[in-house]
C-alpha positions in Angstrom: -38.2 27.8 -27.1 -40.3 28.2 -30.2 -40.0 31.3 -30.8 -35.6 30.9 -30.3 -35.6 27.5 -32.5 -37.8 29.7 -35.0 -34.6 32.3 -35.0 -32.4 29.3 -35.8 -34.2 28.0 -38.3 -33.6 31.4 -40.7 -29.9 30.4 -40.4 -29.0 29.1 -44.3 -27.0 26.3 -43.1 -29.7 24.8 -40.3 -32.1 24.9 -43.4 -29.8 22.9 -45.5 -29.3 20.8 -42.9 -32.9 20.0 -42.5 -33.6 20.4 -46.1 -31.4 17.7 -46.5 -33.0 15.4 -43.6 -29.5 15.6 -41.7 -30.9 17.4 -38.5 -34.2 16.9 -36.9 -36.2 19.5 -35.3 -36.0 17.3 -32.1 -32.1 17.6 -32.4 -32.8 21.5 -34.0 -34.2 21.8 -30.0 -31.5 20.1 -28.6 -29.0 22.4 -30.5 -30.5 25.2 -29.6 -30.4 24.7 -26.0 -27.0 23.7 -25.8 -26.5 27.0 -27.4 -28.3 29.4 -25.2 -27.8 27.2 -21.9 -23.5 26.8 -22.3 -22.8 29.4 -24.9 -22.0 26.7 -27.8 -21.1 28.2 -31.4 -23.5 26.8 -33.7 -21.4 24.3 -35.2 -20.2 22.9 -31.7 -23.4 22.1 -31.0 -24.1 20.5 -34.2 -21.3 18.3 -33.4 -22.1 17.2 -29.9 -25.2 16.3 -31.2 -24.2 13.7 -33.6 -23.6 15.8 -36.8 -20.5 14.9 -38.3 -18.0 17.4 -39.8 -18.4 16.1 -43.1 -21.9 16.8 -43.5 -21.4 20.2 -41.5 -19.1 21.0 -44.7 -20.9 19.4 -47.3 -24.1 21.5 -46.5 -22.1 24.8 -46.0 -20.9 24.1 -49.6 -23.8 23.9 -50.8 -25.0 27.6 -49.7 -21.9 29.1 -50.1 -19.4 30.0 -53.3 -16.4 29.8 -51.1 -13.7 28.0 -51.9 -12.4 25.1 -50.1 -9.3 24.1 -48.3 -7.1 21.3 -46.9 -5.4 23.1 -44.3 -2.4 20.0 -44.8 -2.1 21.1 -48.4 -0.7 24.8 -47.1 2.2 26.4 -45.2 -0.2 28.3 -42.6 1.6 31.5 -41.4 1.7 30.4 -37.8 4.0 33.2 -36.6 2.6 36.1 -37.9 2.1 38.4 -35.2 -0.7 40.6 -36.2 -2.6 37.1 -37.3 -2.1 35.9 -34.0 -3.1 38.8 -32.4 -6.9 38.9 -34.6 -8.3 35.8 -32.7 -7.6 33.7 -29.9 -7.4 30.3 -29.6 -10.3 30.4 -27.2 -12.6 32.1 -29.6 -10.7 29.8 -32.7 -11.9 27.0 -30.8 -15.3 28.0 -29.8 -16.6 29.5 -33.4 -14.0 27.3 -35.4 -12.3 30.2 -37.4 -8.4 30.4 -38.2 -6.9 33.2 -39.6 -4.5 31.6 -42.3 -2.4 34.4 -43.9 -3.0 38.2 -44.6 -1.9 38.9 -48.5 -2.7 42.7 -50.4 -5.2 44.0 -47.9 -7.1 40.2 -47.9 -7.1 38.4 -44.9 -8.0 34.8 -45.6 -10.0 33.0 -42.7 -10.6 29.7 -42.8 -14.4 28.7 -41.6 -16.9 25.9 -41.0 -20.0 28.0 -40.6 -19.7 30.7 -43.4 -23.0 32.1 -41.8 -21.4 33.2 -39.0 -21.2 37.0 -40.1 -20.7 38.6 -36.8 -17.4 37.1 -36.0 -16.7 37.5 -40.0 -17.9 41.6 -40.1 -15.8 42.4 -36.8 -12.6 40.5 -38.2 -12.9 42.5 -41.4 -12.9 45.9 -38.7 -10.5 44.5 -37.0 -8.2 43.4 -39.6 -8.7 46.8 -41.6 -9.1 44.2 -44.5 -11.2 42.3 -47.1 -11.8 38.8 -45.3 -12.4 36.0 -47.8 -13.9 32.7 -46.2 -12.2 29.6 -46.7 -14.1 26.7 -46.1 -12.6 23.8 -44.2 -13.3 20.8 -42.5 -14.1 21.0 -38.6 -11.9 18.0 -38.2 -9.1 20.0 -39.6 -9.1 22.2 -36.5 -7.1 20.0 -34.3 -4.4 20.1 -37.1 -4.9 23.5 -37.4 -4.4 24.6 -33.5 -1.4 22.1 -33.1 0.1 23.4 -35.7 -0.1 26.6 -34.4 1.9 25.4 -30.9 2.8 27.9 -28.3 0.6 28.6 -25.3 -2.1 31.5 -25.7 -2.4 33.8 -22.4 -6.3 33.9 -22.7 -6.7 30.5 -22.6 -4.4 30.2 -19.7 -6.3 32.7 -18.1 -9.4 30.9 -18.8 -8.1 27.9 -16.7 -7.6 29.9 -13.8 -11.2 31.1 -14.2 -12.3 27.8 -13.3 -10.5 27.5 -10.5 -13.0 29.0 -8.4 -12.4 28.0 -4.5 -10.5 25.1 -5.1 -7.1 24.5 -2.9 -3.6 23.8 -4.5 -3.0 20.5 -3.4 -0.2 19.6 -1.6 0.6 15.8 -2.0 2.7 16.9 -4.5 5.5 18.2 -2.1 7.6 15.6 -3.1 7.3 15.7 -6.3 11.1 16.8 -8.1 9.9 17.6 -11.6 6.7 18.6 -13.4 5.5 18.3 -16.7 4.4 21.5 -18.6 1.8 20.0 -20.3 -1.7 20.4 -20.0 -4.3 17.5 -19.3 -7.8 17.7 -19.3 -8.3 16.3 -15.9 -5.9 19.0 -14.0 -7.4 21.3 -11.8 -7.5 24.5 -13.4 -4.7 26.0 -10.8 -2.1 23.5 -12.1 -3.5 24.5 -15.9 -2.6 28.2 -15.2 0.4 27.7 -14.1 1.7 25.2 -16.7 1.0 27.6 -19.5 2.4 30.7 -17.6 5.4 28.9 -17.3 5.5 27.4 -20.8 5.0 30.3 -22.2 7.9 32.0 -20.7 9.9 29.7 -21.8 8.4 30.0 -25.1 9.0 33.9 -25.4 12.7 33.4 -23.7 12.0 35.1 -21.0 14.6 35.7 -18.1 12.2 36.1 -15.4 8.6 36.3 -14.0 7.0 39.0 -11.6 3.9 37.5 -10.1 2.5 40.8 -7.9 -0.4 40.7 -5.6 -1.6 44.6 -5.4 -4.8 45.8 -3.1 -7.4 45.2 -5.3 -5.6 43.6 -8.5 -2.9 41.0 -9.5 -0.2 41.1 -12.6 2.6 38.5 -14.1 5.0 40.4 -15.5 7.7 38.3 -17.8 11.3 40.3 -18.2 12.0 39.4 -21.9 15.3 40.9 -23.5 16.0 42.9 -20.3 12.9 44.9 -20.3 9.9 43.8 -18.0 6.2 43.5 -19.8 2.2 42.8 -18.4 1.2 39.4 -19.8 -1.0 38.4 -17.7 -4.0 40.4 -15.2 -5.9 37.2 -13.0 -8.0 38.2 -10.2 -7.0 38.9 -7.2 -8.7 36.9 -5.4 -6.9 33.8 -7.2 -3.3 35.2 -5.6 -3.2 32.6 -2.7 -3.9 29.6 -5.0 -1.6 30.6 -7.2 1.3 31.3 -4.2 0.1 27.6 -3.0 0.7 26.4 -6.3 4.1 27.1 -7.0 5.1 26.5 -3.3 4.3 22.5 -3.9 6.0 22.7 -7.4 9.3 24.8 -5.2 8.9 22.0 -2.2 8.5 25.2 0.4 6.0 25.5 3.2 2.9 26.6 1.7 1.4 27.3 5.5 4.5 29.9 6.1 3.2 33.7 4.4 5.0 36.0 7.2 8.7 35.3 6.0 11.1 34.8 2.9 11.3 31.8 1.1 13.6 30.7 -1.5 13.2 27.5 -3.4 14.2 25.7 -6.9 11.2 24.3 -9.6 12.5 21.5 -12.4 9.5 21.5 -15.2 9.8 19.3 -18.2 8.6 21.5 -21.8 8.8 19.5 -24.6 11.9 17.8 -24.8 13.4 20.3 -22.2 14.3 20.1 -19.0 14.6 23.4 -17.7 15.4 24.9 -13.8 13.4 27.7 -12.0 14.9 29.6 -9.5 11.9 31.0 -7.0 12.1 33.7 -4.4 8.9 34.3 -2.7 8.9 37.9 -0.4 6.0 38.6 1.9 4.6 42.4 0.7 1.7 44.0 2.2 -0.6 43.0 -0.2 0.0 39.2 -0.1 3.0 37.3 -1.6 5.5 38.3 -4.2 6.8 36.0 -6.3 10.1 36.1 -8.5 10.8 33.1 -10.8 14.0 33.1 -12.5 14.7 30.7 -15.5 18.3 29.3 -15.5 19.6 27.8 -19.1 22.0 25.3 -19.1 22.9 26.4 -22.4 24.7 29.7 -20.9 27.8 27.3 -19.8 28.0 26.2 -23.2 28.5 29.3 -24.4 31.5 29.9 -26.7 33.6 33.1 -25.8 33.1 34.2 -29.6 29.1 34.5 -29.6 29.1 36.8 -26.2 29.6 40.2 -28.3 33.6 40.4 -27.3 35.4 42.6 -29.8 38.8 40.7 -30.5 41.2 42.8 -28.5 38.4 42.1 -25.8 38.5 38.8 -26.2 42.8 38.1 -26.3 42.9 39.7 -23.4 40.3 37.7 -21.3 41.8 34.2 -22.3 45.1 35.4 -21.5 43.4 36.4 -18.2 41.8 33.0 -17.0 44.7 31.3 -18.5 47.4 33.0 -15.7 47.6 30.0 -13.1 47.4 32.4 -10.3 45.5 35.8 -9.7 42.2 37.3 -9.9 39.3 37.5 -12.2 36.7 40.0 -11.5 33.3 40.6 -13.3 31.2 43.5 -12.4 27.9 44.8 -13.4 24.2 45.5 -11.9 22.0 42.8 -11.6 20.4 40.7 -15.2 23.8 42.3 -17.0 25.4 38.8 -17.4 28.0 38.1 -15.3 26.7 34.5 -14.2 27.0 33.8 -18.0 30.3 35.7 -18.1 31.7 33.5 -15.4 30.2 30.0 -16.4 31.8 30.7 -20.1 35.2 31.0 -18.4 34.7 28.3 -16.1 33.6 26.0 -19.6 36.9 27.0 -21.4 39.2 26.2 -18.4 36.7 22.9 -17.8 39.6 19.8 -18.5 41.1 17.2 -16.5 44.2 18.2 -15.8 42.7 21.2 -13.4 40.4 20.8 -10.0 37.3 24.2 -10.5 35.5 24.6 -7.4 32.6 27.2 -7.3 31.0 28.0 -4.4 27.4 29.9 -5.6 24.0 31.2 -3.7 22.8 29.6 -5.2 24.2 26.6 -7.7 22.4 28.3 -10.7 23.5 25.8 -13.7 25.0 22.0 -13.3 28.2 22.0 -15.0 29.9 18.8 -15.1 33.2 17.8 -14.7 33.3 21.3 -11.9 32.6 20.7 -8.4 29.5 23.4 -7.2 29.0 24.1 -3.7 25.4 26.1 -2.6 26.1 28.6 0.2 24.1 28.4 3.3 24.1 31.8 5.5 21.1 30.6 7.2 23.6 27.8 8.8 26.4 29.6 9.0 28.0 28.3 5.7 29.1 31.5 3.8 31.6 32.2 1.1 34.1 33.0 3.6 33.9 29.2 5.2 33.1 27.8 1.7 36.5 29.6 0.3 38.4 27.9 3.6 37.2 24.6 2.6 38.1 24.8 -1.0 41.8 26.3 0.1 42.1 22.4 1.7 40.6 20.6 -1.5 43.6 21.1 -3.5 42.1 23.6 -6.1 43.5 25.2 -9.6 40.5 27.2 -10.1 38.2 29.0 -7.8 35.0 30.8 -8.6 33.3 32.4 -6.3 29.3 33.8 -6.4 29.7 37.3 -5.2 32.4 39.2 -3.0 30.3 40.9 -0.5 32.3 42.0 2.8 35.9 41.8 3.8 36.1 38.4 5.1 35.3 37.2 1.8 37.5 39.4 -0.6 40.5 38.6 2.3 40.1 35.1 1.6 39.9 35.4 -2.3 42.6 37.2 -2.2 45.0 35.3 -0.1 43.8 32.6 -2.1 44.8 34.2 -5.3 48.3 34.6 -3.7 48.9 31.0 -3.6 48.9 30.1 -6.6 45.1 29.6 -7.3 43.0 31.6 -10.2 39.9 32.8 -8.4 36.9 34.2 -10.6 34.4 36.4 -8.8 31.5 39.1 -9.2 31.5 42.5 -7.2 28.5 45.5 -7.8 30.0 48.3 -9.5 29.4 50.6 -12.2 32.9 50.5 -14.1 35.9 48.4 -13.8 38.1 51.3 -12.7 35.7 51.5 -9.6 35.9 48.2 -8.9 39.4 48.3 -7.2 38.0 51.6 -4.8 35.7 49.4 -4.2 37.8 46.6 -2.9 40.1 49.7 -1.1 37.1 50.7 0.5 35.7 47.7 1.6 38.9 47.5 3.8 41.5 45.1 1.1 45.1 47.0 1.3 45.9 48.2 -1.9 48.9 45.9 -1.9 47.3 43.0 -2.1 45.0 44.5 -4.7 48.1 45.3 -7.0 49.4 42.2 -6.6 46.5 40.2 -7.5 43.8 41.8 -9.5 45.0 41.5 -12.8 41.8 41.5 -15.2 38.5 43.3 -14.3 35.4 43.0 -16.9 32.3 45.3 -16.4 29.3 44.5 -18.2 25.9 45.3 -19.4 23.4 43.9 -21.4 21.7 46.0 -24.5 18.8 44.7 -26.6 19.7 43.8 -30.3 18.0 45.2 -33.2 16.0 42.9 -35.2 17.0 42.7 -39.0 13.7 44.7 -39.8 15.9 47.8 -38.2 15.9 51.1 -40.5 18.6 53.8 -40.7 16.7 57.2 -38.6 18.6 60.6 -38.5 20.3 61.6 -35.5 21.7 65.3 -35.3 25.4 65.2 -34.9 25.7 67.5 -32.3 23.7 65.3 -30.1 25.9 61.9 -31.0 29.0 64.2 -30.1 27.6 64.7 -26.9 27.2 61.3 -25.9 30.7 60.9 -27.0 30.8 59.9 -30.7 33.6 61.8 -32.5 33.4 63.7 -35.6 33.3 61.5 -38.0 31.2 58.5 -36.3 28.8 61.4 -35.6 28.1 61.3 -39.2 28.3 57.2 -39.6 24.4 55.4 -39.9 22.6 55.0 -37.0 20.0 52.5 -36.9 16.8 52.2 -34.8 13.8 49.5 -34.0 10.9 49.1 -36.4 9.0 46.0 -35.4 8.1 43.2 -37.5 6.7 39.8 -36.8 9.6 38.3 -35.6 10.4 40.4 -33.0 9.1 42.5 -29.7 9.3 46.2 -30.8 12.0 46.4 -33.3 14.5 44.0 -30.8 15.3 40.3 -30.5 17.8 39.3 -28.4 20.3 40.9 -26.2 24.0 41.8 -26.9 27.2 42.0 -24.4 28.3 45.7 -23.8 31.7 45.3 -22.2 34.7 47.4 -20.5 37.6 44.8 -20.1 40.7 46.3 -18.1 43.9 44.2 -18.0 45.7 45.7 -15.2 49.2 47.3 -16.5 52.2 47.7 -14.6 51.3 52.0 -14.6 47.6 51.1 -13.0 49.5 48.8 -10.1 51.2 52.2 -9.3 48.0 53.9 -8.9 46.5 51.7 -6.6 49.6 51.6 -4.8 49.2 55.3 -4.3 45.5 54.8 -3.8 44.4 57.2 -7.0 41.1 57.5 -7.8 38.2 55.8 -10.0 38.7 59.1 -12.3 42.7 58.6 -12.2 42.4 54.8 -13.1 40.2 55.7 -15.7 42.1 57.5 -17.5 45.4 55.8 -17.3 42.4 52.8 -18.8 42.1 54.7 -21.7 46.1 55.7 -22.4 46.5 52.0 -22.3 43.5 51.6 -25.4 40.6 50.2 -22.7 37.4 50.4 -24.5 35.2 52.2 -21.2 31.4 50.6 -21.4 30.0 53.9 -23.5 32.9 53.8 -26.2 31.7 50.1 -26.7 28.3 50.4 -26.4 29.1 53.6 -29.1 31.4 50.6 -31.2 27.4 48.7 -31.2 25.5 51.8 -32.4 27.9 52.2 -35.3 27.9 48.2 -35.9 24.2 48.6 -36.4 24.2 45.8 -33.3 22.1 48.4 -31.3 20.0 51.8 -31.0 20.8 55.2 -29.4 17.5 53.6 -26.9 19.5 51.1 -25.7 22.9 53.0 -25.4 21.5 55.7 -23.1 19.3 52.8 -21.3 22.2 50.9 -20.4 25.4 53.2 -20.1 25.9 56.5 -18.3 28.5 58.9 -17.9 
């Protein structure tokens, strides 16, 4: 210990400190062990051994010519990416550093222990920067870190660290709603999961991937359409954190051999916000799929979806008809739910009865009555259409069409003077009625009914740091630009601190088809997706390309996200 305390007592600021009577050598011990025993920065210790900040700062003053700062008397840069991405709020807390803004090849870092060199010399590597120390307060770190907000993934990770052997309790099974945030006296389980969670929802995520592997384990967030590795715990922590979110979904934590489907309500903030969980049984343990439902999508207004006008006309006249059919079409995460609830929003008044019948109810809308399918009992679209057919119903949206029984119903429905929105999986809207010929629906009926289709997809939007690149002309020709928007700027992702790789936010790519009188002949004749196509584009329909082409030019999107999200 001698020979260790006599290490520590070379450090400038112990000296001061004892110069100046403030610390002992009893206490110097004391220090030291906490130190070397738990891994305490220097100035931790110091504190949990009855130094007070002031004094901490009123020594380091004294040995060092840096200036000093009032963290309250500054706008900190708390979003700056690359700042963020220096330090983590782990090692800020531990060795009581902040980096506070990066100006002209200076990174200023804010520091109690200016004798800490080591952390200062690799930030300076790291940073590819001069660092200049700021000298602050200790006490000014709990400003400092709330100010900052957000939830940092190594610190969630460190929760789940602690976890060790401990169980996911499950008292909690009847518990409806959790709050996201963190207390001290949670076990580390409930820790990890809270912050996962928040900080999905704090990097508007759409879903989360949580994938047990052999001899690893990654959470994977979809953000913007485009899944990304946030998070690597140990294996060995997957069945805790199964357990876990099996109490918070109210499923039966002691079934892992079939499929289980439940709902989470978690409280962020001021925010109440729905999960949607699907849990699937894989070799290596449990998969677990968490989708995150907004409310906000059914508030939607028609004019913020990324409708071109002609686009839009022609869908209000469509949901406007008092009888008929609806359909939106597009692969799964393209949109339609929001699609569907924005229509559902706009036709939302007294004077009409909306029934919906969903698998499941995704968002509460009021003033529409919601039904949740059941196959598992035997209650299906099919019997949840009957039912609606005999609660006197102006408007009729239905989940998905999936077999005939279904799309007979809707359609017979439609026929009687009901509107009936619904979703189908296809690729186009002119393949959407072969689809409904070949699921076994005469083409009569289709012609008679079917009178606006809308196929979608979802591209991400260039952030406003986007620059013009060059593109040969040749090549936009061939992905169906003409001449003269061949030559038109084209713009492409950069990345800035605002954004994830050049992209923030996602933007509606659509193909809407009002069905003329000339395409009712053609499905009378049964024609083909080809034929229907092209009688689309006689009567000006925009096919999902040509829009996502209308984007490009708009400088809404990139060439990326045009070839990601169309094909031929």
């Amino acid at each position: 210990m001698d020979e260790k305390v006599s290490v520590l007592e070379s450090n400038a600021l112990v000296r001061s400190l004892m110069a100046g009577g403030e610390l002992s050598r009893e206490k110097l011990e004391k220090v030291e062990n906490a130190m070397t025993v738990t891994g305490l920065s220097l100035v931790r210790a110091l504190l949990n051994n009855a130094i007070s900040s002031k004094t901490i700062l009123k020594h380091a003053m004294k040995i060092s010519t840096a200036p000093v700062f009032d963290p309250k008397s500054m706008e900190m840069d708390i979003n700056n990416k690359e700042l963020n991405s220096l330090v983590s709020m782990a090692e800020m807390e531990k060795d009581f550093i902040y980096p506070l803004r990066k100006s002209n090849g200076v990174l200023y870092l804010a520091v109690v222990d200016p004798t800490n060199t080591q952390t200062i010399d690799r930030l300076r590597f790291k940073s590819r920067s001069i660092v200049q120390p700021i000298l602050v307060d200790a006490g000014s770190f709990d400003y400092m870190l709330s100010a900052t907000g957000g939830v940092d993934r190594r610190v969630i990770e460190g929760e789940l660290a602690k976890a060790g052997t401990e169980g996911a309790s499950t008292g909690a099974s009847d518990v409806v709603s959790f709050n996201l945030a963190i207390k001290s006296d949670d076990p580390p389980i409930v820790k990890f999961i809270n912050g996962v969670l928040a900080d999905a929802i704090s990097k508007g995520a759409s879903d989360l991937h949580f994938e047990p592997y052999e001899k690893s384990y990654r959470i994977r967030f979809r953000i913007d359409g485009v899944l990304q590795e946030m998070y690597a715990p140990p294996e060995s922590h997957r069945d805790q954190i199964s357990a876990r979110i099996k109490v918070m979904s109210q499923l039966d934590i002691t079934e892992r051999r079939k499929p289980q489907d439940g709902r989470i309500k978690v409280v962020s903030g001021n925010r109440v916000i729905d999960f949607r969980v699907s849990i699937l049984p894989t070799l290596w343990g449990e998969k677990i799929v968490m989708r995150i439902l907004d409310s906000s999508a059914s508030k939607l207004n028609i004019d913020i979806l990324g409708f071109t006008d002609v686009q839009k006309q022609a869908i209000l006249e469509g949901i406007h008809r008092p009888q008929g059919m609806v359909l939106v079409t597009g692969p799964t995460g393209s949109g339609k739910t929001v699609t569907l609830y924005t229509c559902m929003g706009i036709l939302n008044n007294p004077q009409l009865n909306l029934s919906t019948a969903e698998d499941p109810v995704e968002i509460n809308l009021e003033g529409i009555n919601q039904v949740a399918v059941n196959p598992g009992i035997g209650f299906t679209f099919a019997e949840a259409l009957r039912s609606f057919l005999r609660q006197d119903p102006d408007v009729i949206m239905v989940g998905e069409i999936r077999d005939l029984e279904t799309a007979d119903i809707a359609i017979k429905a439609a026929q009687t003077g009901h509107l009936v929105l619904s979703t189908l999986h296809t690729n186009s809207a002119p393949e959407t009625l072969t689809r409904l010929i070949n699921m076994g629906v005469e083409p009569f009926n289709i012609a008679s009914t079917v009178h606006l289709i809308i196929a979608q997809r979802l591209a991400r939007r260039l952030c406003s740091c986007k620059e013009e690149v060059l593109v040969d002309a040749d090549y936009l020709e061939r992905l169906g630009f003409s001449r003269t928007q061949a030559t038109s700027r084209i713009y492409g992702p950069v990345g800035c601190d605002n954004c994830t790789r050049g992209y923030k936010g996602r933007v509606g790519i659509y193909e809407v088809m009002p069905i003329s009188e000339t395409m009712e002949r053609l499905i009378l004749s049964e024609a083909t997706a080809l034929d229907i196509a092209d009688q689309a584009r006689e009567d000006g329909v925009d096919s999902i390309r040509q829009s996502a082409i209308k984007k490009v030019l708009e400088g809404v999107t990139s060439i990326e996200e045009l070839l990601r999200v169309t094909s031929d």
